[in-house]
MARMI-145922 format. One line per 10 residues: number of its first residue (from 1); their letters; for each residue z, x, y of N, C-alpha, C, O. Coordinates in pm, 1 decimal. Example, Ala and Ser with C-alpha at 12.3 -4.5 7.8 and 13.67 -1.06 7.14 Angstrom:
% residues 2
1	AS	780.0/1319.0/-569.0/780.0/1230.0/-450.0/780.0/1320.0/-330.0/846.5/1423.6/-331.9; 708.0/1285.0/-225.0/714.0/1367.0/-106.0/787.0/1290.0/3.0/803.9/1340.9/113.8;
//
This chain:
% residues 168
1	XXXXXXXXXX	-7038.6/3478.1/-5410.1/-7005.6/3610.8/-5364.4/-6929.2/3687.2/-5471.4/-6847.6/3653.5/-5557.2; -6981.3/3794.4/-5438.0/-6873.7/3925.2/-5565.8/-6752.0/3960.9/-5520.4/-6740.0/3955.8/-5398.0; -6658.2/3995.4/-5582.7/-6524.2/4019.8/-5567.7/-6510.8/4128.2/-5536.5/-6456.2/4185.6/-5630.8; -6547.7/4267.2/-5370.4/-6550.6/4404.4/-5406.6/-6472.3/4471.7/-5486.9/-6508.1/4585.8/-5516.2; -6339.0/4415.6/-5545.9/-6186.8/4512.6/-5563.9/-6278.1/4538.5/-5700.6/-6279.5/4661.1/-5711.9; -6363.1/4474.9/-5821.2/-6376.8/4513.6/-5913.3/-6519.1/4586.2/-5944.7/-6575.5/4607.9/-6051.9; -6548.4/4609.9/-5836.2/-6662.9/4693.6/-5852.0/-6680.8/4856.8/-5868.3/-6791.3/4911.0/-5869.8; -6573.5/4916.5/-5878.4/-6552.9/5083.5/-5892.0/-6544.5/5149.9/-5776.9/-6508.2/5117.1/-5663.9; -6595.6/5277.3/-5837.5/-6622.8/5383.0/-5712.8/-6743.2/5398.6/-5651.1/-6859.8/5383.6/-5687.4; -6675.9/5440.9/-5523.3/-6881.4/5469.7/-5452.5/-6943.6/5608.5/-5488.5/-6882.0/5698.0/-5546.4;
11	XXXXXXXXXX	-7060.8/5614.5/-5450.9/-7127.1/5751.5/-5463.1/-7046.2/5828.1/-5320.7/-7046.8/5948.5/-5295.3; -6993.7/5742.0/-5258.2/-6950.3/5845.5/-5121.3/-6827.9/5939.0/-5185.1/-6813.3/6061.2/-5181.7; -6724.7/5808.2/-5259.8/-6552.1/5849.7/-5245.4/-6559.6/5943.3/-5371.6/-6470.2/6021.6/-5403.5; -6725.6/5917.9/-5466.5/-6704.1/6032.7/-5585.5/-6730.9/6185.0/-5545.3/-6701.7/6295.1/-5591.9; -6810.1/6129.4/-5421.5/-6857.5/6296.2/-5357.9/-6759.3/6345.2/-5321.6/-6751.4/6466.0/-5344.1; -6645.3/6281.2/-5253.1/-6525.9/6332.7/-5144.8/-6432.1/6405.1/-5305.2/-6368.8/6508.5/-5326.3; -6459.2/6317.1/-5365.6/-6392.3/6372.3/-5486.7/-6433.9/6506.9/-5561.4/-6344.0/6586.5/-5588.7; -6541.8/6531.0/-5589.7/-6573.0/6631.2/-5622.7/-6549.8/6785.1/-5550.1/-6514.1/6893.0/-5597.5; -6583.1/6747.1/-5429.0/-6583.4/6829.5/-5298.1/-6447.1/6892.1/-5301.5/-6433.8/7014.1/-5311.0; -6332.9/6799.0/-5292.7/-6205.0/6867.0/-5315.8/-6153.5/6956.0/-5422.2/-6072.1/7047.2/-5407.8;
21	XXXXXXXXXX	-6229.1/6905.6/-5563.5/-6170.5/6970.2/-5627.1/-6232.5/7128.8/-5626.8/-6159.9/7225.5/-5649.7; -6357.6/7139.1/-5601.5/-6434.4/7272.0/-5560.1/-6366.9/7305.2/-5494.5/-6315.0/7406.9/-5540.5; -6316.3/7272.2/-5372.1/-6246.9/7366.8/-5302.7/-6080.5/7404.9/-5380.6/-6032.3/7515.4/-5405.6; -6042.4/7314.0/-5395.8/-5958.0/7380.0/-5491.6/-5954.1/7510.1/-5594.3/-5876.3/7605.2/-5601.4; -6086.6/7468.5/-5680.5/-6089.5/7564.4/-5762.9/-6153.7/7697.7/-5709.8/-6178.5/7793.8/-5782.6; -6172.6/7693.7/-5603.7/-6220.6/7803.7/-5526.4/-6109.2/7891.1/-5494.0/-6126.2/8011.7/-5511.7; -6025.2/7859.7/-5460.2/-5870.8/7895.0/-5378.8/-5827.2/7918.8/-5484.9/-5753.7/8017.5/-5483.2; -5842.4/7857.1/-5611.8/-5754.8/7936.5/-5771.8/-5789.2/8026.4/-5776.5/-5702.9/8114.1/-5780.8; -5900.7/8060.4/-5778.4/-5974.7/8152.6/-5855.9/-6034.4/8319.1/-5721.8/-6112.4/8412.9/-5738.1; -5978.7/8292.0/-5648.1/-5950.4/8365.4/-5522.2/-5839.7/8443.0/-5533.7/-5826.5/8565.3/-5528.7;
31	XXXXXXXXXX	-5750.7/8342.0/-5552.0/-5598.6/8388.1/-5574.1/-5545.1/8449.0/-5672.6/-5437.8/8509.4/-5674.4; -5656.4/8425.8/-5795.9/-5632.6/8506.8/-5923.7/-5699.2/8645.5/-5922.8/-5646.9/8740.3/-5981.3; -5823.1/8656.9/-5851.2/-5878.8/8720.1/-5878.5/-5787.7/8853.1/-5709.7/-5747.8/8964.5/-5676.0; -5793.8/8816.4/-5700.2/-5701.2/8946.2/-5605.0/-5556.1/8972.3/-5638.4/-5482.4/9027.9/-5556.9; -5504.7/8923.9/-5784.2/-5417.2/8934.1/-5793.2/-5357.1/9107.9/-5878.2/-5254.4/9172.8/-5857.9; -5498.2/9138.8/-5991.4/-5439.8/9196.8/-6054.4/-5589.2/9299.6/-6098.3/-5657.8/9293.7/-6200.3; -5599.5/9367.9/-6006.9/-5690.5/9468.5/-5996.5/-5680.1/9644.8/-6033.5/-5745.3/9696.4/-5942.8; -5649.0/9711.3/-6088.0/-5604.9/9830.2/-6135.2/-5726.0/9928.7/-6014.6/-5683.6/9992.1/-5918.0; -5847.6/9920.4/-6045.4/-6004.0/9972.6/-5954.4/-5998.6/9940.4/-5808.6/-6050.3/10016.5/-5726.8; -5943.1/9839.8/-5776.2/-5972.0/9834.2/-5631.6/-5831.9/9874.3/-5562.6/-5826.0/9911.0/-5445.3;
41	XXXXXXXXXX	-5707.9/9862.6/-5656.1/-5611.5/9906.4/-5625.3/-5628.8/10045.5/-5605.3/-5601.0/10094.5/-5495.9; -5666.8/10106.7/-5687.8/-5708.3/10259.1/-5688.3/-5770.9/10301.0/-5567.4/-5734.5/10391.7/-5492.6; -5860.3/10231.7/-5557.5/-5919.4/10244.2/-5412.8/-5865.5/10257.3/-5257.0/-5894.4/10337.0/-5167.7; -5785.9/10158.8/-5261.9/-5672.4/10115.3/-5205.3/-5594.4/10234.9/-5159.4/-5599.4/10274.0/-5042.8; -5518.8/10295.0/-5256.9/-5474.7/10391.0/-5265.3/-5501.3/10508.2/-5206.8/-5436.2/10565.6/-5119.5; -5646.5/10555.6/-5283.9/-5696.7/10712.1/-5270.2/-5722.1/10698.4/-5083.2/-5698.0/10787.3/-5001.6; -5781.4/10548.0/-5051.9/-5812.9/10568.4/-4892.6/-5670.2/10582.1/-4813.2/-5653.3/10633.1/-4702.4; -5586.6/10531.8/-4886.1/-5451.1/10589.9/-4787.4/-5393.6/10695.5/-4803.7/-5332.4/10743.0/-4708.0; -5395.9/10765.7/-4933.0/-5415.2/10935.7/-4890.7/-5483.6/10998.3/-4810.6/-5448.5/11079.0/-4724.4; -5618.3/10948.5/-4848.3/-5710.8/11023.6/-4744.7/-5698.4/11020.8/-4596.3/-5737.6/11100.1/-4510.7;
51	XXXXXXXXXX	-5614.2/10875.1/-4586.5/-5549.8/10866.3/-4428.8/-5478.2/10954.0/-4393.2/-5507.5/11013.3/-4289.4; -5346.8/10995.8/-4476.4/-5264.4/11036.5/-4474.0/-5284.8/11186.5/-4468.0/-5199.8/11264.3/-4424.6; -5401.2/11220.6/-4513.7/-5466.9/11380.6/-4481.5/-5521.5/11419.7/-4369.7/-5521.5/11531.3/-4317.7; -5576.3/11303.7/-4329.7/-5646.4/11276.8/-4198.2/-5603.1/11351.8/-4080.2/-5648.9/11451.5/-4024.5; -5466.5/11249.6/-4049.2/-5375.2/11218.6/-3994.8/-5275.0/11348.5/-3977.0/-5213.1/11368.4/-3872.5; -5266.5/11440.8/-4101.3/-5188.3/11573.2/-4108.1/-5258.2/11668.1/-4007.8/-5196.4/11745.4/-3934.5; -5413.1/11653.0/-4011.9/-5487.5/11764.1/-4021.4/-5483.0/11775.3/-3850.8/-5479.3/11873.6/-3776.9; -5485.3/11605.3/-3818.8/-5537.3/11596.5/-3657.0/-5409.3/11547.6/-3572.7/-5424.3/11523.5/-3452.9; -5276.4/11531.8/-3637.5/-5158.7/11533.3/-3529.0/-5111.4/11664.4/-3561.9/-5012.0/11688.5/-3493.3; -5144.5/11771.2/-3647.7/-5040.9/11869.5/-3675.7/-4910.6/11887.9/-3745.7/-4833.0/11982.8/-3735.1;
61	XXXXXXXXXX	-4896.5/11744.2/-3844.0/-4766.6/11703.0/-3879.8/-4777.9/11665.2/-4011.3/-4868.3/11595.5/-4057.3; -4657.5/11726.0/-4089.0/-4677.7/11695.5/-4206.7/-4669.8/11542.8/-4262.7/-4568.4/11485.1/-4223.4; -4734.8/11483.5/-4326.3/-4770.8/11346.6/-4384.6/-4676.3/11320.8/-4512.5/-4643.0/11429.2/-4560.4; -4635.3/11236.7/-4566.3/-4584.8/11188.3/-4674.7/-4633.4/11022.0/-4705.9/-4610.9/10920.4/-4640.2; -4722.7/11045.8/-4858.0/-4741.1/10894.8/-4924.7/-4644.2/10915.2/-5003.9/-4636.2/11008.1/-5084.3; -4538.7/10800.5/-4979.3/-4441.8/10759.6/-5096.3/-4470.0/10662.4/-5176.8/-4513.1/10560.6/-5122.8; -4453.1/10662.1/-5348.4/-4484.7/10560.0/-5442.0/-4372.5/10529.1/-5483.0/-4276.6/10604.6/-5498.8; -4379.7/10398.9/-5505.2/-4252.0/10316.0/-5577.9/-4314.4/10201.2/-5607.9/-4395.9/10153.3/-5529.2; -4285.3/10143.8/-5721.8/-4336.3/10025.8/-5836.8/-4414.5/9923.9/-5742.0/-4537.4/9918.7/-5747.3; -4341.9/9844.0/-5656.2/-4406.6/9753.8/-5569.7/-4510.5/9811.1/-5459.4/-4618.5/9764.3/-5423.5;
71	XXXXXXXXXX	-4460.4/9897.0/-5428.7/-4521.3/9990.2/-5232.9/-4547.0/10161.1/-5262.5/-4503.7/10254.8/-5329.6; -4670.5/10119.0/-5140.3/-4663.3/10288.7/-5142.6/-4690.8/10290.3/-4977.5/-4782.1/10221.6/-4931.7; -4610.6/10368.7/-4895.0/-4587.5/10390.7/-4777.4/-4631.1/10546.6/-4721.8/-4592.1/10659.4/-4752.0; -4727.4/10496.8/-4629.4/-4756.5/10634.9/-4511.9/-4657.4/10687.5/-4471.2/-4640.4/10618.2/-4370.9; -4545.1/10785.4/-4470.6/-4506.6/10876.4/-4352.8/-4579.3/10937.9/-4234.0/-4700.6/10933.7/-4213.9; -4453.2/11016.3/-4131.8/-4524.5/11115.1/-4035.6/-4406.0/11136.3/-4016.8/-4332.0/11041.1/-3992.0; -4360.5/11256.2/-4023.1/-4295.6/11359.5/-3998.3/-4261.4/11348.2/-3847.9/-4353.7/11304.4/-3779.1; -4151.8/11377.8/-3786.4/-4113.2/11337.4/-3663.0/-4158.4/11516.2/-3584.9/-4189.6/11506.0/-3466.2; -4162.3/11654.1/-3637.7/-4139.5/11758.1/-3549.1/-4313.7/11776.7/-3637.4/-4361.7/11738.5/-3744.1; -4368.4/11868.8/-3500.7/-4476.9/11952.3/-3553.1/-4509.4/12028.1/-3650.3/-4420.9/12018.9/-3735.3;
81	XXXXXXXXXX	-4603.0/12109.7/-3687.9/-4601.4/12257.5/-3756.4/-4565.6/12202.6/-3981.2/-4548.2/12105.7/-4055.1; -4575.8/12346.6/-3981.5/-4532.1/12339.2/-4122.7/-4410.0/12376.5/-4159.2/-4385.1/12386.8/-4279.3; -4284.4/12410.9/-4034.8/-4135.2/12384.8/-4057.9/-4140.7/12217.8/-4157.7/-4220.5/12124.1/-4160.3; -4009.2/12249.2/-4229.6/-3978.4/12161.9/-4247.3/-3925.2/12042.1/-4150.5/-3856.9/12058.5/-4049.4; -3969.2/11923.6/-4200.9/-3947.2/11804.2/-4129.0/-3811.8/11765.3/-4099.7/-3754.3/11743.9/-4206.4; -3718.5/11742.6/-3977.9/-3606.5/11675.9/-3970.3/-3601.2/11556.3/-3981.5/-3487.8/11509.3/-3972.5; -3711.6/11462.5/-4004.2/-3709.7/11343.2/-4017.0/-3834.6/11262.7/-4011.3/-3925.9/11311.1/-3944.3; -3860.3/11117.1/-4085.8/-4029.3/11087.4/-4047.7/-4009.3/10919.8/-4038.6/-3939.6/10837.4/-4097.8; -4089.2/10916.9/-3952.9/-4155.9/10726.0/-3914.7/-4262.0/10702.5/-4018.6/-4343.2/10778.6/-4071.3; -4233.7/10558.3/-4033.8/-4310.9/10559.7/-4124.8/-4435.5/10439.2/-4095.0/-4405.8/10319.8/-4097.7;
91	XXXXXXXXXX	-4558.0/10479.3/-4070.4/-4678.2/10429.5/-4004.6/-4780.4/10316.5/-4111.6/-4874.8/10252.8/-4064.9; -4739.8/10309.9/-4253.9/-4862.6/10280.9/-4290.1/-4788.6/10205.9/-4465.1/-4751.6/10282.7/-4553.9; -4782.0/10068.8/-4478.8/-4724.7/10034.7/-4634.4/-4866.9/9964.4/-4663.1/-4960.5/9920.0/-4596.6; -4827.7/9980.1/-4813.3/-4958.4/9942.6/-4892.0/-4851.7/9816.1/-4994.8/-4736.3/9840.6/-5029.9; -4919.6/9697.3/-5023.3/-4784.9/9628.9/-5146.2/-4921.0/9618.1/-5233.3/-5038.4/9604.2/-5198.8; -4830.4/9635.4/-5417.4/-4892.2/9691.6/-5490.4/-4930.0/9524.9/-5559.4/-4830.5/9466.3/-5602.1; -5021.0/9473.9/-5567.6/-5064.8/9362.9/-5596.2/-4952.3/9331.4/-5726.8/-4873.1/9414.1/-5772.0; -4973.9/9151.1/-5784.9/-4870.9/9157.9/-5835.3/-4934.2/9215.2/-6037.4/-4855.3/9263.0/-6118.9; -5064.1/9193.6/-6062.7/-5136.6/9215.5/-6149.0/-5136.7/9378.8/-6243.5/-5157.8/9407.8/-6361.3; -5101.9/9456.3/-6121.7/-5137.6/9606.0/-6119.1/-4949.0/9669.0/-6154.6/-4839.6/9631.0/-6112.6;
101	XXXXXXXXXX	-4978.6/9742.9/-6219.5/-4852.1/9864.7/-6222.9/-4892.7/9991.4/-6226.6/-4967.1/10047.4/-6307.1; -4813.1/10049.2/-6091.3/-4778.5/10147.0/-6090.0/-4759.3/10223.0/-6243.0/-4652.6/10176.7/-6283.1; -4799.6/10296.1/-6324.1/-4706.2/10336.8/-6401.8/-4635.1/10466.5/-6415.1/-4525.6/10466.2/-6471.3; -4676.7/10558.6/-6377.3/-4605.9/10665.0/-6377.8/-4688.2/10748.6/-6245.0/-4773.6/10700.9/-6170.3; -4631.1/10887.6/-6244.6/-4729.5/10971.7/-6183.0/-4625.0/11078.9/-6158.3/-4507.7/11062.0/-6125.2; -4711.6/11230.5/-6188.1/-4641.8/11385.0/-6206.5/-4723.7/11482.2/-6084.6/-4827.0/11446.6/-6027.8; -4670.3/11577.2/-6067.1/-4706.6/11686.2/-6007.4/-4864.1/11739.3/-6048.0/-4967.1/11775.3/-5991.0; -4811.7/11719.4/-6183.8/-4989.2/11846.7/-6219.1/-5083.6/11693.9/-6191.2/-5054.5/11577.2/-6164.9; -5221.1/11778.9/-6216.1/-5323.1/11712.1/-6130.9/-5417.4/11713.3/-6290.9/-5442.7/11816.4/-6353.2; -5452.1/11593.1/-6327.2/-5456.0/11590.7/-6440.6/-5626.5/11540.1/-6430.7/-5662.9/11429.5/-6390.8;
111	XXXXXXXXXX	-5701.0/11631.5/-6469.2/-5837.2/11656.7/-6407.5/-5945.1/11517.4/-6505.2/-6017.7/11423.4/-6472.8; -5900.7/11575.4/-6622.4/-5979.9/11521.4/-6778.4/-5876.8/11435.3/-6844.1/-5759.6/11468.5/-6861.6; -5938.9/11305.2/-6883.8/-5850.0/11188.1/-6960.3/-5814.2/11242.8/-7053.2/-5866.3/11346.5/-7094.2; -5720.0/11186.4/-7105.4/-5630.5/11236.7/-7239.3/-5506.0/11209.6/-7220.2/-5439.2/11253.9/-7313.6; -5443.0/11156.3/-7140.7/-5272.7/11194.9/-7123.0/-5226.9/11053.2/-7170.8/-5297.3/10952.4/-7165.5; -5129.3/11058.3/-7207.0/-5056.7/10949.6/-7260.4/-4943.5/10949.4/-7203.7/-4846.4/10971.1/-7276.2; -4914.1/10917.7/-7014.2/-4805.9/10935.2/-6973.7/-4733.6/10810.4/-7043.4/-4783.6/10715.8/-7104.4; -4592.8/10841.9/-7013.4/-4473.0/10738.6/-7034.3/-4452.5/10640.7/-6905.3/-4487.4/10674.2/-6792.1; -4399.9/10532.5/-6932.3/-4399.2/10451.1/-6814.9/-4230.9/10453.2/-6742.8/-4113.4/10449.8/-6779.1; -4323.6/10462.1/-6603.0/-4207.4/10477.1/-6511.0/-4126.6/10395.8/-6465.8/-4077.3/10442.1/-6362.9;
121	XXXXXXXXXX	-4077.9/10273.5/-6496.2/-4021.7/10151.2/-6372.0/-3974.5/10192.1/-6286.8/-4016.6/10145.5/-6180.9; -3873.7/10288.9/-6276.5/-3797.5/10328.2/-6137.6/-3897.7/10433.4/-6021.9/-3863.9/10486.2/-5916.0; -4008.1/10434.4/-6083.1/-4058.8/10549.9/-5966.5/-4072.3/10582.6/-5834.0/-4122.9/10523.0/-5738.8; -4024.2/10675.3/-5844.4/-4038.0/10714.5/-5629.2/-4068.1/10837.2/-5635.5/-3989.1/10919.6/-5681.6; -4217.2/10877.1/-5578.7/-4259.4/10992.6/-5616.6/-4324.8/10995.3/-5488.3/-4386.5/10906.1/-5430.1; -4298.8/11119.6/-5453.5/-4410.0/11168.5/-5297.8/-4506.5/11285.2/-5316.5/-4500.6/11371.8/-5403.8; -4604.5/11270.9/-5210.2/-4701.6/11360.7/-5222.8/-4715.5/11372.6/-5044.0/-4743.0/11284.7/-4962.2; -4687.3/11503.8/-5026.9/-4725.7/11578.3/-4904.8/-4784.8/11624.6/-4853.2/-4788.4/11739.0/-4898.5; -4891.3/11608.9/-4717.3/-4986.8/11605.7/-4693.4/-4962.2/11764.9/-4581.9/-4883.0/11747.4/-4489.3; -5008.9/11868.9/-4589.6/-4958.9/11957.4/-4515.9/-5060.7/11967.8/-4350.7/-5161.6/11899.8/-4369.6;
131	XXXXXXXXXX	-5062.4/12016.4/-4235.0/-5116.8/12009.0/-4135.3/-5267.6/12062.0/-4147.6/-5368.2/12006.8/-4102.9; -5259.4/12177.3/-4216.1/-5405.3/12272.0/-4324.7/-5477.5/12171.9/-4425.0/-5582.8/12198.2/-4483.1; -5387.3/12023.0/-4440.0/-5495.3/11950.0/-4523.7/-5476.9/11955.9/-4646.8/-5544.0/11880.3/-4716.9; -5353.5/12073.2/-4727.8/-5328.7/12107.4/-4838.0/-5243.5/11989.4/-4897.0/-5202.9/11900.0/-4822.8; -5225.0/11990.3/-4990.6/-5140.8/11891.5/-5067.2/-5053.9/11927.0/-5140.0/-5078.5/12038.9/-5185.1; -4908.0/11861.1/-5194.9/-4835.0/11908.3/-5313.2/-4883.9/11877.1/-5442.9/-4824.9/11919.0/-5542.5; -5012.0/11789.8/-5452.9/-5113.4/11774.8/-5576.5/-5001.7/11668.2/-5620.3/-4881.6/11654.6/-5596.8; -5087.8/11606.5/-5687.1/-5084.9/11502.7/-5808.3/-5168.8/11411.6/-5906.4/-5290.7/11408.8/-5889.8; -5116.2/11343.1/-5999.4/-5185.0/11234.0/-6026.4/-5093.6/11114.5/-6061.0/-4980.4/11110.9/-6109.4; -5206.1/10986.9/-6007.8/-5117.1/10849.1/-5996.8/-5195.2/10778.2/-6076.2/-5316.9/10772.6/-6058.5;
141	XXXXXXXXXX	-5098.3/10681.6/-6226.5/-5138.1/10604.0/-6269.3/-5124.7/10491.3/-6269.6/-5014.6/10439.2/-6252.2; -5229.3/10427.4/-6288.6/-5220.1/10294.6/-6271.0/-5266.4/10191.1/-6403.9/-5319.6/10231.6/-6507.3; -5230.5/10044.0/-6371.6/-5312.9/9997.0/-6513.7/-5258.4/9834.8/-6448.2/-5197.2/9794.1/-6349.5; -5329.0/9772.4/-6581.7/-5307.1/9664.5/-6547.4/-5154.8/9618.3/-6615.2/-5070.9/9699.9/-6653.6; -5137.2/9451.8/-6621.5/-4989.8/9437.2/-6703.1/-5057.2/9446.4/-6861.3/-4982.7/9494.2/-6946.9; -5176.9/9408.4/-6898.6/-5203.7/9434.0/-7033.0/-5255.4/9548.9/-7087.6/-5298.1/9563.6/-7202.1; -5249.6/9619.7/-7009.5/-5312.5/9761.7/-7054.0/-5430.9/9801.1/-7083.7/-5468.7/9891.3/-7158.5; -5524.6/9678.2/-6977.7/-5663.9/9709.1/-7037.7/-5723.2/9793.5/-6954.2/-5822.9/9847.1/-7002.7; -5693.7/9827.1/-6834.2/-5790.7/9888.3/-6745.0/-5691.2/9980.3/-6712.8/-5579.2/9936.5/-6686.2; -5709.6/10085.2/-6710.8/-5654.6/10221.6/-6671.8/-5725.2/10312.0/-6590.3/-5834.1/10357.7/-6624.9;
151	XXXXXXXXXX	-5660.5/10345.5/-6466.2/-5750.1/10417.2/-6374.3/-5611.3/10572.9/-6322.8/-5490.2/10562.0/-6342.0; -5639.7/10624.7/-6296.7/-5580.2/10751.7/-6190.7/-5626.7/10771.8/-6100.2/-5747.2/10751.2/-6085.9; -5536.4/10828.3/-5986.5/-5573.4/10883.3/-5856.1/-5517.8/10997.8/-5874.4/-5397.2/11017.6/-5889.6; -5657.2/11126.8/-5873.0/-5620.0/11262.5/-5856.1/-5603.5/11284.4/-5711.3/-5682.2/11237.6/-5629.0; -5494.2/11360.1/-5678.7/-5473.7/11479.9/-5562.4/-5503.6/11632.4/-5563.6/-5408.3/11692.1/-5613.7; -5595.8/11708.8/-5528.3/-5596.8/11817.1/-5553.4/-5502.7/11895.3/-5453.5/-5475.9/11843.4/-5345.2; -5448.5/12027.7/-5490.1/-5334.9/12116.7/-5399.1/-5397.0/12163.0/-5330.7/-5353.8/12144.9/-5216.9; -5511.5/12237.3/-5334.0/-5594.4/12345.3/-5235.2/-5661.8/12258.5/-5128.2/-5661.4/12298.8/-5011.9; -5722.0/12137.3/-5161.4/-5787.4/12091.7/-5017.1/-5729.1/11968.1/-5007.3/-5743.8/11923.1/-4893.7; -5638.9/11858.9/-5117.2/-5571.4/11775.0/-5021.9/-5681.5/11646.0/-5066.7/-5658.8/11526.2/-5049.3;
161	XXXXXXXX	-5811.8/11708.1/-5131.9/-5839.9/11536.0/-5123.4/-5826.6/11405.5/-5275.7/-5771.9/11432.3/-5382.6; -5845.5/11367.0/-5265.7/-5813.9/11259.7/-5373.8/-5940.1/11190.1/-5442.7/-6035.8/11166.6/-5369.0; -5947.2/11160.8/-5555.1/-6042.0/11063.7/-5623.5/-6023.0/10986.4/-5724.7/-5928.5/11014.9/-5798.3; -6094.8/10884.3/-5752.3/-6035.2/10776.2/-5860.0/-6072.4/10806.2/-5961.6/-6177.1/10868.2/-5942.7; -6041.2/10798.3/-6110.2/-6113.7/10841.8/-6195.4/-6058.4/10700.6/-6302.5/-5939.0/10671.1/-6308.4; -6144.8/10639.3/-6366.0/-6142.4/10565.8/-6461.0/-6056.8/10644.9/-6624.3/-6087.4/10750.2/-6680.1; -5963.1/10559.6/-6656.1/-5881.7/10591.1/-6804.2/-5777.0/10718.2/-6759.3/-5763.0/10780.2/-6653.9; -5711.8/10725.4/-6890.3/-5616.9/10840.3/-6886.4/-5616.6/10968.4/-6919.9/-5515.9/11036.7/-6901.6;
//
């Protein structure tokens, strides 16, 4: 008789073996890959403005997306109308993947690439969504941590809506 202890592995325990590590490397590479997206972040984004316009047009209340490095958060304005707001709840956070930065973002609405903004770390910048659908305009940049992919989210002032536009 043969001694089993020195006979190796089976075709079963190499399969069980393989099997795990696929799933493993599945779950890496999942986890990497949603980590650091500049384009889908963008995306991300422009649809929660567009919420946030939505939302102005059909409660009657002025809207606020706030940006800051990590988050960008839905407002709603607590009183009706286009008085100014005494106060707002806030309905809607976005967390900014860990891959992606925020990097800056200004008032003007910066139509055509070319800009070479400066980078923001501390930013907290809002954009106001008025009940008419109008906006206080902007543009939001974004990028990755290496600076390879650069995208913006325009706001226009007159109708309020937003789009992604690839580079600076």
């Amino acid at each position: 008789m043969r001694d089993r202890r020195s006979r190796g592995f089976t075709l079963i325990e190499l399969m069980v073996v393989i099997v795990i590590i696929a799933i493993l490397g599945t779950l890496v590479i999942s986890v990497q890959g949603t980590g650091g997206n500049p384009k889908s972040t963008s995306d991300n984004l422009n649809g929660a403005l567009g919420f946030a316009r939505l939302r102005a047009t059909a409660t009657r209340r002025i809207h606020r997306v706030q940006f800051e490095p990590n988050v960008v958060s839905v407002w709603q304005a607590t009183t009706v109308g286009f008085a100014p707001p005494t106060g707002y709840q806030q309905i809607q956070t976005i967390a900014i993947p860990i891959g992606v930065v925020v990097w800056n973002a200004q008032t003007t609405v910066q139509v055509t690439a070319g800009a070479t903004p400066v980078e923001n770390p501390t930013l907290l910048f809002t954009v106001d969504f008025r009940p008419d659908g109008s906006s206080t305009g902007a543009t939001v940049f974004l990028t990755d941590r290496q600076q390879n992919k650069k995208h913006r989210v325009v706001v226009y002032k007159t109708t309020g809506t937003s789009y992604v536009r690839e580079d600076w």
